[in-house]
N, C-alpha and C positions, 0 to 999 in steps of 0.2 A: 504494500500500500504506500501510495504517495499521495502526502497530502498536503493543503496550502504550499508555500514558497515563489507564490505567483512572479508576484513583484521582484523575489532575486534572481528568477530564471529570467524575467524580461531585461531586465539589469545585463544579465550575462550575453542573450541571445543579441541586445543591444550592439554588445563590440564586434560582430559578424557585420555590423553598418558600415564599418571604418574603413574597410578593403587592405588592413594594415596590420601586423601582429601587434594582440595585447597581453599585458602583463596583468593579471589581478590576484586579489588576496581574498582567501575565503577561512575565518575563523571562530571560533566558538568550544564552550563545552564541549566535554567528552561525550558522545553518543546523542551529540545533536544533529545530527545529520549532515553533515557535511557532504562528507563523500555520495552517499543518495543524492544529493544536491544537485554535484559535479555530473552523477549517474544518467541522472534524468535529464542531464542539456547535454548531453552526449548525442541524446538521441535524434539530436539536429545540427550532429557534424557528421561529416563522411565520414571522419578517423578520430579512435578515443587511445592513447597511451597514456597509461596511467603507472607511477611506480609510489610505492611507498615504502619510509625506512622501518627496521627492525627496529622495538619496543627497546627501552634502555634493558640493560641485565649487567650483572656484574663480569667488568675485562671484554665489554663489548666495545670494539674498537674501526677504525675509520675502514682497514680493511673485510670487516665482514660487510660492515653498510655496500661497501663496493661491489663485492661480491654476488650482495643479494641483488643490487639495481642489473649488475651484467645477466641476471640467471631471469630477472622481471624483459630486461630487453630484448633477450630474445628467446622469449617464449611469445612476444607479442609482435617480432617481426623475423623474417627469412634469416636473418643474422647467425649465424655461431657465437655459441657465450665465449667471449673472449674476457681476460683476466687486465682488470684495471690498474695503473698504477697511481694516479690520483683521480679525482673530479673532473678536473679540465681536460684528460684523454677519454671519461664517460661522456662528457656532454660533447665533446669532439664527433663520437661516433653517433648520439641520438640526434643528434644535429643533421647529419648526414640521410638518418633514416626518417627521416620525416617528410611523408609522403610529400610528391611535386605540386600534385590535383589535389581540388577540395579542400574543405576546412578541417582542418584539425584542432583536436580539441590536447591539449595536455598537462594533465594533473602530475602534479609535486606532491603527494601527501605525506603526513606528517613530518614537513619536511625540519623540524628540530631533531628529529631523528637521523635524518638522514645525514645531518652535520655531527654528529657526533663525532667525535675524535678527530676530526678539522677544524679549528677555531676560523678557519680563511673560506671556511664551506660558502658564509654569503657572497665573500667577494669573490669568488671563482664564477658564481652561479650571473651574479652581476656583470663578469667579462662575458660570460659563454649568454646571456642576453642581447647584452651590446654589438656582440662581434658576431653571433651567429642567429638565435632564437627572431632576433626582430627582419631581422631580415628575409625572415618567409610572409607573402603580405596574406596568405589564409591560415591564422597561429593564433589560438590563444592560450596560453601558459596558466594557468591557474596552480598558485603557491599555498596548501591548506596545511592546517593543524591545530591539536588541544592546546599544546602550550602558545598561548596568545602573545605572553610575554614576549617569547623566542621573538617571533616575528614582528612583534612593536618595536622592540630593539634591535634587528638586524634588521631589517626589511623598510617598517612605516617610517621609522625616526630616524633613518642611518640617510646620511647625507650622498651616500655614493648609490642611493635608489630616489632620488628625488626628480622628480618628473616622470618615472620612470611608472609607476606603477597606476592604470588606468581604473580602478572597480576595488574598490575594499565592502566587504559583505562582511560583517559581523551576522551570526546565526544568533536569535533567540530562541526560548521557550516557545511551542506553538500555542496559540491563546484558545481559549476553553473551546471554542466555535469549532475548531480545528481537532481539538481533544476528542470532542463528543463521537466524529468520524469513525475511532478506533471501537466502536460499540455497533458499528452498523447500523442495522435495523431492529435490535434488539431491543426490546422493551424495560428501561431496567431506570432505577427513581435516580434524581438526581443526586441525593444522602449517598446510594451506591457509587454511584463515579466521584462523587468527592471524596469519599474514602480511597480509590484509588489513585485520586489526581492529590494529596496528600502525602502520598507517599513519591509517586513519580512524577510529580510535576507535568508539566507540558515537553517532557522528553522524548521525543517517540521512539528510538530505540527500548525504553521502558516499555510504553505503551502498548508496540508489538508482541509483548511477553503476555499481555491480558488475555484469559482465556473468559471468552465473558458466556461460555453457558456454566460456569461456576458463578457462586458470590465474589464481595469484596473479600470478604475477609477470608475467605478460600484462597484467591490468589496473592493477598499480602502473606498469608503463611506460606504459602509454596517458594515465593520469590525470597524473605525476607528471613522468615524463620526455620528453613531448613537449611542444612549445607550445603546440598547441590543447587541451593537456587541463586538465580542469576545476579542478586542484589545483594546476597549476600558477601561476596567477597568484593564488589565493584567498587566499595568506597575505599577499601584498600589498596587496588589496582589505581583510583584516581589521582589519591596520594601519592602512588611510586612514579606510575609514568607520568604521571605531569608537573607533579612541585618537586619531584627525583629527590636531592640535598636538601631542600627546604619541608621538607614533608611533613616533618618534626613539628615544625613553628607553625605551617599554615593550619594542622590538624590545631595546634593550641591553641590559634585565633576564634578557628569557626567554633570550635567548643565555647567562645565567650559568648558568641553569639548564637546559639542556642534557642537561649529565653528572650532573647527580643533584640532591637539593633543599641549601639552604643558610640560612641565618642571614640577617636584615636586613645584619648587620656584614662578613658573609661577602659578599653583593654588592655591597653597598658600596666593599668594597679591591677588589672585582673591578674595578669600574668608575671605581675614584679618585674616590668619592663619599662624599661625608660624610652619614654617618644623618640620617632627617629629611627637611622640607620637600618636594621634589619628588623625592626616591626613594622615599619613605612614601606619601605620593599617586598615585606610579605604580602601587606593586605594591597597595593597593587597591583602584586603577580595572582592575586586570587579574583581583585574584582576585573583584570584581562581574563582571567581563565571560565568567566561567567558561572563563578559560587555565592559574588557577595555584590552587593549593590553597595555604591558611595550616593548615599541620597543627603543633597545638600540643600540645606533651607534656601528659602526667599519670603518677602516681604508679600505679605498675603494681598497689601494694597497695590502696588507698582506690579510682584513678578518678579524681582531682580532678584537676581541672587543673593545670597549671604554669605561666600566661601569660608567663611569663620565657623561657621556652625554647620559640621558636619557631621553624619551620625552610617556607619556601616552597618549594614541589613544581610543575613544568611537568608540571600531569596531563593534558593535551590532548598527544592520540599525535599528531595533524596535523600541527599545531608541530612539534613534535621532530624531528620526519623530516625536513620543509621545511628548518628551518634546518641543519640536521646535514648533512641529503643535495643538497637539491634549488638551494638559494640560491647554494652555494660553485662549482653547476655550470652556471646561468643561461646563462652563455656557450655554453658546449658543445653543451646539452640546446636550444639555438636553433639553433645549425649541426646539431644531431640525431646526434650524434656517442653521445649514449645511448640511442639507439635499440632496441638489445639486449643495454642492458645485465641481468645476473639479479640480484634484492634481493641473493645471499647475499654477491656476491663485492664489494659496498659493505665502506669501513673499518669496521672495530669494528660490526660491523652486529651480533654475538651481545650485546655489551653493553649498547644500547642494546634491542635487543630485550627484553633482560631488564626494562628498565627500564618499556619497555610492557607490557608484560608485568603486570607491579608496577599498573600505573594499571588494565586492564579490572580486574585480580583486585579493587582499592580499591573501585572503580564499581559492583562487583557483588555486594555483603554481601548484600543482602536473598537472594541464590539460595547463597551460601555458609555459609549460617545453617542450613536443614537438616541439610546434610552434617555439621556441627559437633553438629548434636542440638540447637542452640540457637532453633529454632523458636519457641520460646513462653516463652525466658528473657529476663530484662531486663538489657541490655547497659549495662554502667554509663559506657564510653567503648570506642572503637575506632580504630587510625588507625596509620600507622609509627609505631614506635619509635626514639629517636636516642638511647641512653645516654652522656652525655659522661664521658670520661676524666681525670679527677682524681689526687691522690695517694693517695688513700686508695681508690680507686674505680674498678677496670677497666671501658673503655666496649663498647657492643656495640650491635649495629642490626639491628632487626628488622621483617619488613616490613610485617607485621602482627599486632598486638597486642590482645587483646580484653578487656577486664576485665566478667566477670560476679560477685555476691554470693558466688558461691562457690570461682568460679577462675580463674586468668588462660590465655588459649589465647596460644601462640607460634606464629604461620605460617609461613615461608617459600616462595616462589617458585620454579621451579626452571626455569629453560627450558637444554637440552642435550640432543645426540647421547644421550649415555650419561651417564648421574647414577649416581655411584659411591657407596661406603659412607660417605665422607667428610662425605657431608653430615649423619650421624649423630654424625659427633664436634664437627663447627659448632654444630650442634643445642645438643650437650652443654654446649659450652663457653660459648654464650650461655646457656641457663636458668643457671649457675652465677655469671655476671656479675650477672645481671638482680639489681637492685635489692631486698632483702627475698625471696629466691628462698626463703630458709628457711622463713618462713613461710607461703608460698604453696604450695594445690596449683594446679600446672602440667601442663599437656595440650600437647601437640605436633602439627602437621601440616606439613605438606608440598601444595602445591598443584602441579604439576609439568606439564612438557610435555616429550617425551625417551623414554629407553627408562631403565628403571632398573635398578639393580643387586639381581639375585636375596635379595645379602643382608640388603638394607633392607628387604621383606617378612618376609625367614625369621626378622630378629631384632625385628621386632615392636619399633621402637621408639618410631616415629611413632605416638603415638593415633589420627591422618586422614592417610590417603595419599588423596588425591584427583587424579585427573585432570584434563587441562584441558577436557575433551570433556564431563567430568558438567556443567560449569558450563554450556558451552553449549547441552545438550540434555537438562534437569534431567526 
């Protein structure tokens, strides 16, 4: 199944316009699709070569990567595997084999791998660009991988690729609308798919794992809580092959974040780390590798930012679960002692659920924008709210905050059994905190999953009561 990615495949099919070879960059999370991506615009070239590097392992060195690209290139053309002795004599010969006629399509993946044990792997890739790759005018080279970092730092930000690269695609999560797909035509309540979009997110390599004439909580035990299942080792495996050295730190970070998002300072004392250096470096190499959001305030009236006040978010539901549920029972969940266990009767499982909760509803503005009537308005920012608490300045937190030209919208989240009236007078008391509320008009919603209480319709206070089920089946 392939589904949504409209708009990056038009993106892509776009540079077949140019009659000229392009360079672009497609990156994102682990098991976000990329390579499916690549797969699917393939299928509007005449010619697809694709190679990708060997996974890090220990004394894995520049010669095996070579090795493996000679044994990928010619199983993919008339060639004899011949034995490489750097980079620049590989790209020599692919350069060579790259059809006359037709477009070609040609993927790099994972290509932080593929430089392994070359520190000069980008600058080689950069001559054999320059000197050979562009000069086919039906080419386009597509550079992919998890480690996003890698390629920010060699690739976007490296002064000897500037001009050079035509298309950068960042992949996200697929938003609920797109989720629901994975279910068919199956009949099955929204509570269900929230249970499993809590755990996997809007991943679809996840997704693909749903076996949906089971329940939720079937399939969270199969993936989560056995050994052989697929989720079960993958937050380990994200850990190795994508933060490799730093694995250590960035596992310590997301564990702050956890129970909710925080402050550089705030994970810091978490972790008896002092600001800076290599805690600054981690949670950057985490929010490229798309684990963590840097959601940075603004000024509810203007829009503008605040770059002073910034707060990191664990918006990967995966995460969350793993560390929260799945790590602390490793031992157990291997003697199979959870075997039957059911999601709900997990610790604090409603609070955290909330919290996911919080991330699809984030992931999914583009299908929450109608509902809001905001279709064709220009959104001046969007994102949580954290108002800090001062002497002069009661604080309050909201979970999502929209500033348009003519009004600021308040969201809220709701996941509960029963959602009582009360949540009308939280409502109240934040638009009255918010910052410049006087001179603001202000719109209220509610995004909710639960049974509600009769008199938060009858009193009409919420301008959007929306369901969870509109999002996913808009």
């Amino acid at each position: 199944m392939f589904v949504g990615r409209t708009e990056e495949l038009a993106e892509l099919f776009q540079l077949k316009r140019k009659a000229r070879a392009s360079l672009a960059v497609c990156k994102g999370r682990r098991r976000i699709g990329k390579s499916t991506l690549i797969d699917e615009c393939s299928k509007k070239f005449d010619h697809f070569l694709r190679f990708e590097g060997l996974a890090p392992r220990k004394d894995l060195a520049r010669e095996h990567q070579l090795e493996h690209f000679a044994s990928q290139l010619a199983s993919q053309t008339k060639s004899p595997k011949l034995r490489f002795s750097d980079w620049p004599q590989a790209f020599q010969l692919l350069d060579r084999l790259i059809p006359s006629s037709g477009w070609t399509l040609l993927l790099l993946d994972e290509i932080s791998w593929l430089s392994i044990g070359d520190r000069d792997f980008a600058g080689h890739l950069k001559i054999a660009w320059d000197e050979l790759f562009k000069k086919h005018r039906k080419l386009v080279v597509v550079l992919c991988g998890s480690v996003s970092s890698w390629i920010d730092n060699n690739i976007l930000n490296s002064p000897a690729y500037l001009g050079r690269v035509s298309l950068t695609l960042t992949l996200e999560p697929l938003s609920l609308a797109h989720c629901n797909h994975f279910w068919g035509s199956k009949k099955v309540t929204a509570m269900e798919k929230l249970k499993i979009l809590s755990v996997t997110g809007g991943v679809p390599r996840y997704l693909e794992e749903i076996d949906t004439s089971h329940s939720a909580e079937h399939n969270i035990r199969r993936l989560c809580f056995e050994p052989s299942g697929m989720l079960f080792n993958e937050a380990e495996q994200i850990f190795h092959d994508v933060f490799d050295r730093r694995a250590d730190t960035c596992r310590s970070i997301v564990m702050t974040l956890v129970d909710g998002a925080r402050t550089v300072s705030e994970i810091g004392a978490a972790l008896d780390h002092e600001r800076g250096g290599s805690l600054t470096s981690s949670l950057e190499e985490l929010v490229a590798a798309g684990f963590i959001r840097r959601d940075v305030s603004f000024d509810p009236r203007s829009g503008r930012v605040r770059p002073k006040l910034i707060r990191f978010r664990l918006s990967d539901n995966y995460l969350r679960f793993y560390l929260k549920y799945v790590e602390p029972r490793r031992t157990q969940i291997e003697k199979r002692l959870y075997k039957h266990t059911t999601v709900d009767a997990l610790a604090a499982w409603d609070t955290i659920f909330g919290l996911q909760l919080e991330n699809l509803v984030l992931q999914s503005l583009d299908v929450l924008r109608p509902r809001l009537g905001l279709e064709n308005a220009v959104i001046l920012n969007a994102g949580p709210y954290t108002q800090p608490k001062t002497k002069r300045r009661a604080g309050c937190q909201i979970d999502l905050l929209l500033k348009t030209k003519s009004a600021v919208y308040l969201l809220e989240t709701k996941l509960r059994g029963n959602i009582d009236r009360a949540v009308i007078d939280e409502m109240k008391a934040k638009t009255t905190r918010l910052e410049g509320a006087r001179d603001l008009t202000i719109r209220t919603g509610i995004v909710y999953v639960g049974k509600l209480d009769p008199r938060i319709e009858e009193e009409a206070y919420f301008d959007f009561v929306i369901p969870f089920e509109e999002l996913l089946d808009p």
